[in-house]
N, C-alpha and C positions, 0 to 999 in steps of 0.2 A: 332365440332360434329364428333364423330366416329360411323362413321356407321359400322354394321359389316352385308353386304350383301353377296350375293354367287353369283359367277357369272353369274348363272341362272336369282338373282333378276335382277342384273342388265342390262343384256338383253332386258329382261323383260320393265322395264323403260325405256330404253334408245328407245325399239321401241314404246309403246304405250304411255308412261304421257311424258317424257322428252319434254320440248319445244323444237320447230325447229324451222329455220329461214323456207323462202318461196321455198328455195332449198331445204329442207329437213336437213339439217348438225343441228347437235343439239347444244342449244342455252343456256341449261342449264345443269348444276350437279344436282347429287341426293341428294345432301344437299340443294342446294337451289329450288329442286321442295319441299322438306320438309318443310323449311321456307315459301314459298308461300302458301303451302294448312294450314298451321298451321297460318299464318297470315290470311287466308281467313276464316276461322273456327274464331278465336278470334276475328273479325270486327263483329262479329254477336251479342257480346254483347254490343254492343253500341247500338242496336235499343232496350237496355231492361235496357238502363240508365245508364249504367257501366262508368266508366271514360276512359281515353286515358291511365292511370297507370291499370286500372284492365285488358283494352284489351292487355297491353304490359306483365301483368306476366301472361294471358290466353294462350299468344303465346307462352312465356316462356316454364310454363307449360307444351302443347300438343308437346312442341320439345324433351322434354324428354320421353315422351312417349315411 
């Protein structure tokens, strides 16, 4: 994934969404808080019948975004 952020975004990220451990030291990249909210968005068609293939190119999908 190429993200093209500005150091502002990621600031930005790195203090408000980024996970942290229970010290505070961040626990995740900004590629994989995209994967996570893009996986969490795409679980949501499964309660409306979709398969495990349509949530995996839902997720697909919202990472290109």
């Amino acid at each position: 994934m190429d993200l093209k952020l500005s150091p502002n975004a990621i600031k930005v990220l790195e203090r408000r969404y980024l996970r942290k451990d229970e010290e505070g030291r961040l626990i995740e990249t900004p590629e994989q808080m995209f994967i996570r909210v893009a996986s969490a968005i795409a679980i949501a068609d499964k309660q409306y019948g979709k398969t495990d293939q349509d949530v995996k190119n839902s997720r697909t999908h919202f990472l290109k975004l």
